[in-house]
C-alpha positions in Angstrom: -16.4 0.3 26.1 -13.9 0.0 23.3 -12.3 -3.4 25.0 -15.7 -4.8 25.3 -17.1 -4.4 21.6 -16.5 -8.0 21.0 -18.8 -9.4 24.1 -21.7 -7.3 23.0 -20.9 -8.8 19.3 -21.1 -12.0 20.2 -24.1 -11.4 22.9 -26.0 -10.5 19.7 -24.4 -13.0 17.7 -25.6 -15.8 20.0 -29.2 -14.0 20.5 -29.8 -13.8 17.1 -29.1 -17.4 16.5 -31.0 -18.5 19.3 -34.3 -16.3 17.9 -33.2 -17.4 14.2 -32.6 -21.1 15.2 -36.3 -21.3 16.0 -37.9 -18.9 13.6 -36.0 -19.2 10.2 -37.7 -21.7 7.8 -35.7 -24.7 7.6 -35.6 -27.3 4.6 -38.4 -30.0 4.6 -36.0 -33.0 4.8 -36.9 -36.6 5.4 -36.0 -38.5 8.6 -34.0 -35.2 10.0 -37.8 -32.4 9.8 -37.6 -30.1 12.4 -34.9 -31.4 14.2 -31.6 -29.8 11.7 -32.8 -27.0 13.6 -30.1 -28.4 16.1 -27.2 -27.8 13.7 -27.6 -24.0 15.2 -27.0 -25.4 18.7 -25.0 -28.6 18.6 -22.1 -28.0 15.6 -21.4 -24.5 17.5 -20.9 -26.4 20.5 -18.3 -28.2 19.0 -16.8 -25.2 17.1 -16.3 -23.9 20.3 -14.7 -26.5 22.0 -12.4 -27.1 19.5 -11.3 -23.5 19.6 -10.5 -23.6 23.3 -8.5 -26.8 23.1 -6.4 -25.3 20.4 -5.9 -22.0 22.6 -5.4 -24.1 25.6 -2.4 -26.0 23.7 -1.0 -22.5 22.4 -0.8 -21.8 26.0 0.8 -25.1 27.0 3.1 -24.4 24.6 3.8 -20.9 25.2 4.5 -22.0 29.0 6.9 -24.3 28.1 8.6 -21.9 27.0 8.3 -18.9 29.2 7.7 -20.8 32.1 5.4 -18.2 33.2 2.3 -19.1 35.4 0.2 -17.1 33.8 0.5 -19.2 30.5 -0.4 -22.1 32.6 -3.6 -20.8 34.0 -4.1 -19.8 30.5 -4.2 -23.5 29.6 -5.9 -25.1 32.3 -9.0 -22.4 32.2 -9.2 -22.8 28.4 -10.0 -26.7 29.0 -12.4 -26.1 32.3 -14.6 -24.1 29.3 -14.0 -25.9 26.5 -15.7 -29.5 28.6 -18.6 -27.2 29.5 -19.0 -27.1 25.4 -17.7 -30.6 25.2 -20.9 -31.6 27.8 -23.4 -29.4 25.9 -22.3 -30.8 22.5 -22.7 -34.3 24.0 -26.1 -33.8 25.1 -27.4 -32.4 22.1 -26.0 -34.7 19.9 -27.4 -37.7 21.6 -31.2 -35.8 21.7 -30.5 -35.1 18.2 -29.1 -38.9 17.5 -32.2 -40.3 19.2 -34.6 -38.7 16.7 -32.8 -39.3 14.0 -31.2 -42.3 14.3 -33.3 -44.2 17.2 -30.9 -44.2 19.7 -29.1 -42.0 22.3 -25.8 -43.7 21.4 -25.4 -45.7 18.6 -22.1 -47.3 17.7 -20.5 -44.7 15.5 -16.7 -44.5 15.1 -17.4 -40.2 16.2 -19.8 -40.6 18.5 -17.0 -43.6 20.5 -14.3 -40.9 19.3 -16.1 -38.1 21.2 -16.5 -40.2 24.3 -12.7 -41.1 24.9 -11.8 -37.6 23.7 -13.9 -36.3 26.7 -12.3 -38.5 29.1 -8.7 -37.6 27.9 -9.5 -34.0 28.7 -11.1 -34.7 31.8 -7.8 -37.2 32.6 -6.2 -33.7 31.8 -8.0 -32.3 34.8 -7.7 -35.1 37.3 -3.6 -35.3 36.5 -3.6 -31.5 37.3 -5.2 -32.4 40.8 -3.0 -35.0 41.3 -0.1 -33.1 41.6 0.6 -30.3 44.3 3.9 -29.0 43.3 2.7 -25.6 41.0 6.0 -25.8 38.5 6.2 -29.9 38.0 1.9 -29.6 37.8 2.1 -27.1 34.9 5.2 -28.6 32.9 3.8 -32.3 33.2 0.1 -31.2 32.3 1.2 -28.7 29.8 3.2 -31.9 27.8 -0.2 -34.0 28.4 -2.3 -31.2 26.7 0.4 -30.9 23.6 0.0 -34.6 22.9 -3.9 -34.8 23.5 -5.0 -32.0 20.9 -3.8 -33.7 17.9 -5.1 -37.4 19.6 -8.3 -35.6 19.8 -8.1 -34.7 16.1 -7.7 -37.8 14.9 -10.6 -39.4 17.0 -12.8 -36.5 15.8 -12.1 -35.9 12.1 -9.7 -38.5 10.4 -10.7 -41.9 11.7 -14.6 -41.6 11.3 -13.7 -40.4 7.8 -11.7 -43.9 7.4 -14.4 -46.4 8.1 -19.1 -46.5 7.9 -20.3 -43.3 10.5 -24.0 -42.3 10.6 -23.0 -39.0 10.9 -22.6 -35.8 7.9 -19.3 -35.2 6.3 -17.9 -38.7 7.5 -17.8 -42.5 6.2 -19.3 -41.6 2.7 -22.1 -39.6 3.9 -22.3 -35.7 2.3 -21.8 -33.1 4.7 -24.8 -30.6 5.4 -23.5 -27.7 3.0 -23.3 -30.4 1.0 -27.1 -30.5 -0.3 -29.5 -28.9 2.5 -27.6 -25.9 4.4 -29.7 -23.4 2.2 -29.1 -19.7 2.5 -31.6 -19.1 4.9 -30.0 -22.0 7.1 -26.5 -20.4 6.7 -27.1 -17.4 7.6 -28.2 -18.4 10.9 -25.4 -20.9 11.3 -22.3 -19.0 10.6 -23.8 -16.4 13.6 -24.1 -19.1 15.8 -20.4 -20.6 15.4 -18.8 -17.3 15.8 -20.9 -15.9 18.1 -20.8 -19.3 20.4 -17.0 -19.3 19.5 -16.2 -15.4 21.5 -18.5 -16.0 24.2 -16.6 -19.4 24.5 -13.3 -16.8 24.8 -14.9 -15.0 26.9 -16.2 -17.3 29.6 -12.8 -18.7 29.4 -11.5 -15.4 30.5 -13.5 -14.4 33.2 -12.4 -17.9 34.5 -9.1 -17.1 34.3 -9.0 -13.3 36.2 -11.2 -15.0 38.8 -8.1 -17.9 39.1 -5.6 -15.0 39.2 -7.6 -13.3 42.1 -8.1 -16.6 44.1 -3.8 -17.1 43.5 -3.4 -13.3 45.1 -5.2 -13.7 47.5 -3.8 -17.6 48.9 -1.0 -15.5 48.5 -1.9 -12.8 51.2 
């Protein structure tokens, strides 16, 4: 019970958010109404993701250096979860952009940043595939993942700040605790991230015991 404290945490974390997220008053804002109720869903999604890239390239890094599979797997199942959020922060960021915006994908340096982001970690995957040899399929992917996290950065956060984006926090426009993340909204918010964030963590490691079962028992 004591090593599981954290999943029921963030089982309520992500509960409350999910009750809060569609009961909490939210800011009467023009253009954006009822739909900022999505900042509970989609910026969590992206939280998330973000978190398991970074842990996936600790990994890569780590295995590099210790050469141990275990590092590997580490790396690989960190990525597998982290496109599940990547997928879900797609989809409800184009519901989202269709509301607000008019369109499912309009040309915006983060959204187009996003999109090739995705399909770098999902070249990630297909490399991986590629290659049957266990050592030279780790060492080769674990360099791909080291270079694509910072690429992914870049895309994400520093080029949509350098030219016009539609979207909060980028090209000029204010971010959202900038002028309408209210208490009421942040208290529901900062749950959700974290709570999202953990259960990320801890899909991730389910996916990697079940990885390290299916390994022992090719093995046998």
């Amino acid at each position: 019970m004591k090593e599981n404290w954290w999943k029921i945490f963030a089982s309520v974390l992500v509960l409350y958010s999910l009750v809060g997220g569609l009961l909490i008053e939210v800011p009467a804002l023009p253009i954006l109404h009822e739909s900022i109720r999505n900042l509970y869903y989609h910026v969590p999604m992206w939280f998330s993701m973000i978190l398991l890239y970074l842990i996936s390239v600790i990994y890569s890094i780590k295995y590099l250096g210790s050469g141990s599979i275990n590092h590997d797997l580490l790396a690989v199942e960190s990525v597998n979860t982290g496109i599940v959020f990547c997928f879900l922060g797609l989809g409800s960021g184009m519901l989202w952009a269709n509301i607000t915006w008019g369109d499912y994908w309009p040309n915006d340096p983060k959204l187009n940043g996003s999109a090739i982001s995705t399909l770098m970690y999902l070249a990630y995957l297909v490399l991986r595939n590629s290659i049957d040899e266990e050592q030279k399929r780790a060492k080769i992917s674990a360099v791909y993942n080291i270079f694509a996290f910072p690429v992914m950065i870049v895309l994400l956060f520093i080029l949509p700040r350098m030219t016009d984006s539609l979207h909060p926090g980028n090209g000029g426009n204010p971010g959202f605790g900038g002028y309408d993340l209210d208490k009421k909204m942040r208290l529901v918010f900062y749950p959700a991230v974290l709570g999202w964030m953990l259960i990320g963590c801890w899909i991730m490691n389910i996916r990697y015991r079940l990885r390290k079962l299916e390994d022992v028992d090719n093995a046998l």
